[in-house]
C-alpha positions, 0 to 999 in steps of 0.5 A: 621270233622272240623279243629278244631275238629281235633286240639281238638284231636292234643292237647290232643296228646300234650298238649299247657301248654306244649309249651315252652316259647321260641317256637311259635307253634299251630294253625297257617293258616286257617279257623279251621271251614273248614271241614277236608277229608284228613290230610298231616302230614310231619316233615317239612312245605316248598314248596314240602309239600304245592305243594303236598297239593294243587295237592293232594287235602290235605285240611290240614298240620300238621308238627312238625316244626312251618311255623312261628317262628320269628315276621314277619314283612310282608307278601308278594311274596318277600320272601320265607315264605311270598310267601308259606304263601300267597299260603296256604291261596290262596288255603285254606289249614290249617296248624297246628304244635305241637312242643316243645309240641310234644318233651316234651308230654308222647307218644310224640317224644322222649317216641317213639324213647325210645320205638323204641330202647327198652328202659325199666324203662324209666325216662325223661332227664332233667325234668320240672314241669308244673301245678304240673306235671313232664314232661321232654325233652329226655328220658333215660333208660336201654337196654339188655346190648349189646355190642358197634357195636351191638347197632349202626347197632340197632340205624341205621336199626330204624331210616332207616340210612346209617351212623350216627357220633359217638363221644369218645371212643368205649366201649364193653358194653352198658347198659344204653341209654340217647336219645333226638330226634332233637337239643338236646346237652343242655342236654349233662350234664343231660345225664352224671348225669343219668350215661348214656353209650351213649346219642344219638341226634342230631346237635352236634357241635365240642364243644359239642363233646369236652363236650362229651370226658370230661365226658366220655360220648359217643354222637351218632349224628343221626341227628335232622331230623332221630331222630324226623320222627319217630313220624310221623307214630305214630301221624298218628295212634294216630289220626286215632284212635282218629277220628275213622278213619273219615279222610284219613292221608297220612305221608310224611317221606322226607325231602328237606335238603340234602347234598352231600359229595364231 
């Protein structure tokens, strides 16, 4: 298939009209007539990604994240970005990314991390109209209610982490879920107006757990990249099953951020 047959079908998943005015995403390195054998799909594009493209004989990358977000006033070997652009055209890779797009899509990220946690009568957070429509960032919805420990070790064994940070007050019964996959502490006050028990996400700063403990609302901070791989699997599904399984898909479930607690 030809890249740009392959980015038809990628925003059918997420539509562009839904790209926010603040992100810059899309189609953003290569030649869309190039014919397409096998995809990377990862959340992240950096070094390790484009290393395993080129050794592997990936022809195209498809991440969440944009390669290129801020203006670039050049592009050469003096920087980071401008080194691993000059790589991906050298070795003739496309790069194709679906951002806030992906976020604010039905099916996208946050309708699988809902669907993943088992969440029913599912609305979106904090809604948006777009050409007429109601899209939304996050999701919210009820669950089997549970009691509080019960429901961490469930958001731990689905998103494969050892430990997540859990801000405010235990409570014994949880009914109903706010969720936004990556930085979503904007929305902390949408999940208190939809009464939400507990709003999970990621990237919850010192005074958005202040925000937190004021309206009574426990925040699960699961971290942005935990609570966004999980749609990786599914984009690779949604793809093969759109394409008729004419090319190969690999996911790559790493990530290069990592710390160490001393």
């Amino acid at each position: 298939m030809k890249a740009r047959e392959i980015i038809e079908v990628l925003e059918e998943i997420a539509p562009t009209k839904l790209i926010d005015s603040w992100d810059n995403t899309g189609f953003q390195i290569g030649n869309d007539e190039k014919e397409i054998r096998s995809i990377l799909i990862a959340l992240d594009l950096d070094e390790k990604i484009v290393d395993k493209a080129i050794e592997e004989e990936f022809q195209m990358i498809v991440t969440h994240h944009p390669l290129i977000f801020k203006p670039l006033k050049n592009i050469n070997n003096s920087n980071y970005i401008g080194n691993l652009i000059m790589k991906i055209i050298a070795n003739d890779i496309v790069v194709y990314n679906a951002h806030t797009n992906l976020d604010l899509a039905y099916g996208g990220i946050n309708d699988e991390l809902a669907r993943l946690l088992n969440l029913k009568n599912v609305e979106p957070l904090s809604e948006v109209t777009i050409d007429g429509e109601q899209y939304g960032y996050g999701r919210v919805g009820d669950i089997e209610q549970t009691d509080f420990d019960n429901f961490i070790n469930k958001i731990k064994s689905t998103l494969s982490v050892d430990d997540i940070r859990v801000y405010g007050e235990e409570i014994s019964k949880i009914k109903k879920v706010a969720l936004c996959g990556g930085s979503g502490s904007g929305f902390i006050q949408d999940a208190h107006r939809k009464n939400a028990d507990i709003y999970i996400t990621g990237d919850i700063k010192y005074h958005d757990a202040q925000l937190g403990l004021q309206l009574g609302l426990i925040l699960i901070d699961a971290g942005h990249f935990h609570t966004e791989k999980i749609i990786l699997p599914k984009l690779k599904e949604i793809i093969l099953e759109k394409t008729q399984d004419k090319i190969e898909i690999e996911v790559d479930m790493n990530t290069s951020v990592t710390y160490k607690i001393y």
